[in-house]
N, C-alpha and C positions, 0 to 999 in steps of 0.2 A: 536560435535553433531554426532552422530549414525546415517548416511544414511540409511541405513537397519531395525531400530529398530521404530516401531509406538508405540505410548504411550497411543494414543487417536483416535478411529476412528466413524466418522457420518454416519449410514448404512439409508437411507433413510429416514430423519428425515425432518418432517412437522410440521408446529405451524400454528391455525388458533385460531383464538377467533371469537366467535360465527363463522357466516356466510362469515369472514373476513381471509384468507388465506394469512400468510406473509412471510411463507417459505415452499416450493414445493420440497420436494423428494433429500435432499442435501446429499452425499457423502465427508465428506471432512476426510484424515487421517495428523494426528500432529503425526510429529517425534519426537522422545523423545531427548530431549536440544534443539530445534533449536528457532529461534525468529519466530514464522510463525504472519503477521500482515494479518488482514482481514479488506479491506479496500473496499469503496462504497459509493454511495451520500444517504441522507436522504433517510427512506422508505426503502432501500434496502433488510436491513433484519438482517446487521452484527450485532448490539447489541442483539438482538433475539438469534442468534447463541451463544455467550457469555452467555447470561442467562440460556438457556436451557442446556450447558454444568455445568456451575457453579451451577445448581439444584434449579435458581431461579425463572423459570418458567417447568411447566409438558411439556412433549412432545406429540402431538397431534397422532402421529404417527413414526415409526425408532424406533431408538435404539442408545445408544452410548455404546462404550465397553471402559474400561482402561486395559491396558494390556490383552486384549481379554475378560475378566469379562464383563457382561452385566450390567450397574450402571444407567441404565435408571430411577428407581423407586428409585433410592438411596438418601436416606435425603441428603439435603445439608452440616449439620454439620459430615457425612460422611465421605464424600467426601473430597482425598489431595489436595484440592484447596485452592487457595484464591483469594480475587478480592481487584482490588484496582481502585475505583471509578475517575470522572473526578472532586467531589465535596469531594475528600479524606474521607470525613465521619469518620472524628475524634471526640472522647469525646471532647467538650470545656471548660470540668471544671475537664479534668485529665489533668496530665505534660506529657511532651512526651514520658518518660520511661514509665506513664502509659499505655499510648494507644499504646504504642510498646509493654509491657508486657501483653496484656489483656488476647492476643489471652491463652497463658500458663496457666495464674492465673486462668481461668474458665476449665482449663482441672484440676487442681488442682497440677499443679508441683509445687516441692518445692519453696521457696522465694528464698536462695543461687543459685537456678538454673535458677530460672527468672531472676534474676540479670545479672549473670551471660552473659546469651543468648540474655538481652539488651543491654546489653554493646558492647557484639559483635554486633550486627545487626546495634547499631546506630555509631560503628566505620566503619562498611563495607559502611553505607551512608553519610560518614563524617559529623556526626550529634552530636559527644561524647562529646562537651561542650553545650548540648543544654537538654541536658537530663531533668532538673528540669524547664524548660520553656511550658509554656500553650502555646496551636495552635492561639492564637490570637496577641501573641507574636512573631510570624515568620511569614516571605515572604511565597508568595504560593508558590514558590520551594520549603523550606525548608518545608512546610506542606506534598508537595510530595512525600518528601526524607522519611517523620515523614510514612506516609500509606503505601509507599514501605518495608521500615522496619517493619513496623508492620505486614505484607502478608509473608515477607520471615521468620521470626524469627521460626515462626512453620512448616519451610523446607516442605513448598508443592511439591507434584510432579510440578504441572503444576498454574502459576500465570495469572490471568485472569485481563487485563488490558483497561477498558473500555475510551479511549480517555479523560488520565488522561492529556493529557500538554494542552488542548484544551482554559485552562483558561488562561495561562501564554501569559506574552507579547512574541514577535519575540525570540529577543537575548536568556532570562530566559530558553524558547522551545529549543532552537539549541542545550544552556548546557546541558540541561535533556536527549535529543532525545542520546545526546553522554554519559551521565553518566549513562539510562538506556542500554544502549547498553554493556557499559565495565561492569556492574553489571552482566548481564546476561550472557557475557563470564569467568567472574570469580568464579561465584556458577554452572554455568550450568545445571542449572532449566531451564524449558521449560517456554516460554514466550507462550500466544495470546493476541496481541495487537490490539486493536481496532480502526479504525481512517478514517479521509474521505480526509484526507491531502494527497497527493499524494507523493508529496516530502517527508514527514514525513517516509511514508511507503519506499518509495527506499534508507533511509538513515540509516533504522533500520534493514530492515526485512533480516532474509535468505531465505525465500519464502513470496512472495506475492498471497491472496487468493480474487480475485475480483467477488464484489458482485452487481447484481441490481435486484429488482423487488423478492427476494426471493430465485433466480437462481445463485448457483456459475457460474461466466463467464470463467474466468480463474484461474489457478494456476501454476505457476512458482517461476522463482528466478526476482530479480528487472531486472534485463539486457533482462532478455527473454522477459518480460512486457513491458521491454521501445522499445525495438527494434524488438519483434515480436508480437503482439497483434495479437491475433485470430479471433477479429471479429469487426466487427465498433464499437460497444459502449465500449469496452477498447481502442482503436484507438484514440477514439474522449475523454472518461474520463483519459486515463491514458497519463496525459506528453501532448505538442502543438502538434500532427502530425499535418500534411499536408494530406486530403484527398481526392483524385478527382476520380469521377465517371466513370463508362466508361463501356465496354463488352470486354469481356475475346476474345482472339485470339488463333492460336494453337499453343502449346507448342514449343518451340523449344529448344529442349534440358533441361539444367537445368534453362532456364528463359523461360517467358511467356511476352508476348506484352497483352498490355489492351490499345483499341480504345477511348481517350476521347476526349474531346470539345477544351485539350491542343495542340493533335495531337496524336502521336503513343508512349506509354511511354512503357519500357522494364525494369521487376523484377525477381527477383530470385525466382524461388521456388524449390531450392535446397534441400528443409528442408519440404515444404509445401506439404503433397500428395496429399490433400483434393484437394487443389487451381491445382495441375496436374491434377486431374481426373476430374475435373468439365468443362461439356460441353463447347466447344465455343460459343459464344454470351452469354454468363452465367452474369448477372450485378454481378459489381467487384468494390471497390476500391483499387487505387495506393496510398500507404502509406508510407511517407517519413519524416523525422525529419526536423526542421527547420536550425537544425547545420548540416545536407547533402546535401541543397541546398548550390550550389557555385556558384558566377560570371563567367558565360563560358567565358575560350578563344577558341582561333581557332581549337582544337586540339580534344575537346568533338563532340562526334557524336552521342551517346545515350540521349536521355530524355532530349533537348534541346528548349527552351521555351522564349518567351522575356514577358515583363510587365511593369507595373510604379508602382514607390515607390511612396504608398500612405501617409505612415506614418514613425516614424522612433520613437522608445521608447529605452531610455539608460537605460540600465537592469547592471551597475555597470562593472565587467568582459565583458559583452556581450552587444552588442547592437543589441533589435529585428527592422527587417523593415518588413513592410506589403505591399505585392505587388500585385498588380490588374495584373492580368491576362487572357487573351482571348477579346471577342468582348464582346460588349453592352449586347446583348441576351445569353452569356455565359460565364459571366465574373466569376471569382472567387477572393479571397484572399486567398494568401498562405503568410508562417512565413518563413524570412529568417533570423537567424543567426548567426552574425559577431564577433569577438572580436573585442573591445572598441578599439578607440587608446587615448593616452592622450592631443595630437593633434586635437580630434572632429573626428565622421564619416566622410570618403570617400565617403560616399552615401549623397545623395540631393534627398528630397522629389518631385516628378515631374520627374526626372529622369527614361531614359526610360533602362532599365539593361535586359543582356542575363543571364537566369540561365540555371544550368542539375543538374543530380546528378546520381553517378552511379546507374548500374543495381542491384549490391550486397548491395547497400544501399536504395533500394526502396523495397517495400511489401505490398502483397496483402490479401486481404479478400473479402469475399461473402458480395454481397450487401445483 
């Protein structure tokens, strides 16, 4: 991927239908090769963004540019795109080379070169003994593999992927999530992938673009999104934080203390200017992973806290507990954890445990 090189950029782009506004003034720029996924709960707004790029809906207001070109008004059949649906949207009464060759045979390239261009596209999907088989003939993977080949065969710039694994059971999803991933590093075609799966998106993407209510939230890489979330609603959508209430204290040095109902917890804002410059007493929360909370021993002095394990869930590798925290009129639940042992948790439900967790491991945002 070209850090340096955008391919695609949103200059203040709105969609409303009638009186109904469902995206409000978005900026977003797509690097040319990278996987960027745009991820969001229902209502958000990401499939909207997908269409209005793909030319399948008009823009109410913005502009989009490819290579700086204004392609706002541009027909869809245009445009170097392609989309590849979450219901594949294959011919059911063409074989697979057909609906992999369509896109060609309606530009009117020769037959020796549609041939040709199937045969590569459905060996890059591992699909080349399937070629004379109808979609009703194949597993939804392999229908996925049939739509993805048929998007790439006419080398678009840019592949528009609307939460195609969304139908696939578990296991099916994890193979896909990894086969379109090594597809995308081997053509290095620019992905946008669509999806509300969180995990999905930290498994794929090389930037994550998080969306609610119309409004980009954030835009980073997965690591920045899991471990620094800019504001409660990526906090609380993206990954289990831990978030507890409280009012900002003053700065001291490169950490800040936040007053909450746990006691006095101490975070870094090394990184964060906003969370430096924002008044004392300012409401805040203290933002922490469940895998950064540990069982204190004697020796932690920071962000020290006791509670009762309310619950305990074996998550395979990891085992989560849920721990009650504070009094009656301030009680909370936070997520701690653990690795499994094959022996059973060391934890007991009723069990009263000290946790902390460091200061470089705890983070803030504006209430």
């Amino acid at each position: 991927m070209n850090q340096n090189t955008d391919l695609l950029t949103l200059r203040g782009v709105s969609k409303s239908y009638g009186m109904v506004s469902v995206l409000h003034d978005v900026d977003l720029s797509i690097q040319d090769g990278e996987f960027l996924t745009v991820l969001g709960p229902s209502g958000s707004g990401k499939t909207t963004v997908l269409r209005l790029i793909g030319g399948l809906e008009p823009l109410t207001a913005g502009e989009i540019r490819l290579d700086g070109q204004d392609i706002s008004r541009m027909p869809i059949n245009r445009r170097p795109f392609n989309t590849v649906f979450q219901d594949y949207a294959l011919f059911p009464h063409m074989t697979v080379s057909g609906n992999v060759g369509y896109g060609l045979s309606v530009r009117h390239v020769q037959r020796k070169e549609v041939a040709r261009r199937v045969a590569e596209a459905l060996e890059l999907v591992q699909l080349g003994r399937f070629a004379d088989r109808f979609p009703a003939q194949l597993s939804g993977g392999q229908r996925q593999r049939v739509a993805l080949a048929r998007a790439l065969i006419c080398q678009p710039r840019l592949i528009l992927l609307d939460e195609p694994l969304a139908a696939l059971d578990l296991e099916l999803r994890r193979q896909m999530q990894e086969f379109l991933k090594s597809i995308q590093r081997e053509i290095k075609t620019t992905f946008l992938f669509v999806t509300h799966d969180q995990e999905e998106a930290i498994g794929m993407a090389d930037r994550i673009c998080v969306m609610q209510a119309g409004h980009i939230c954030q835009l980073g890489t997965p690591h920045e999104l899991y471990y620094k979330p800019n504001c409660e609603f990526v906090a609380r959508f993206f990954g289990e934080n831990n978030l507890v209430a409280g009012k900002l204290g003053a700065v001291e040095g490169e950490q800040r203390p936040i007053e909450t109902a746990l006691g006095r917890l101490i975070c870094s804002v090394s990184d964060q200017p906003l969370l430096k410059a924002a008044p004392d007493g300012a409401s805040a929360f203290a933002v922490f992973r469940p895998e950064a909370l540990r069982l204190a021993g004697s020796t932690e002095s920071d962000n020290r806290f006791s509670g009762t394990i309310a619950d305990l869930a074996f998550a395979g590798s990891s085992t989560v507990a849920t721990i009650t925290v504070g009094t009656d009129n301030a009680a909370q639940r936070l997520r701690l954890r653990v690795p499994s042992r094959i022996d059973g948790s060391a934890l007991k439900c009723g069990e009263t445990v000290s946790l902390s967790f460091a200061p470089h491991e705890g983070h803030l945002v504006l209430a």
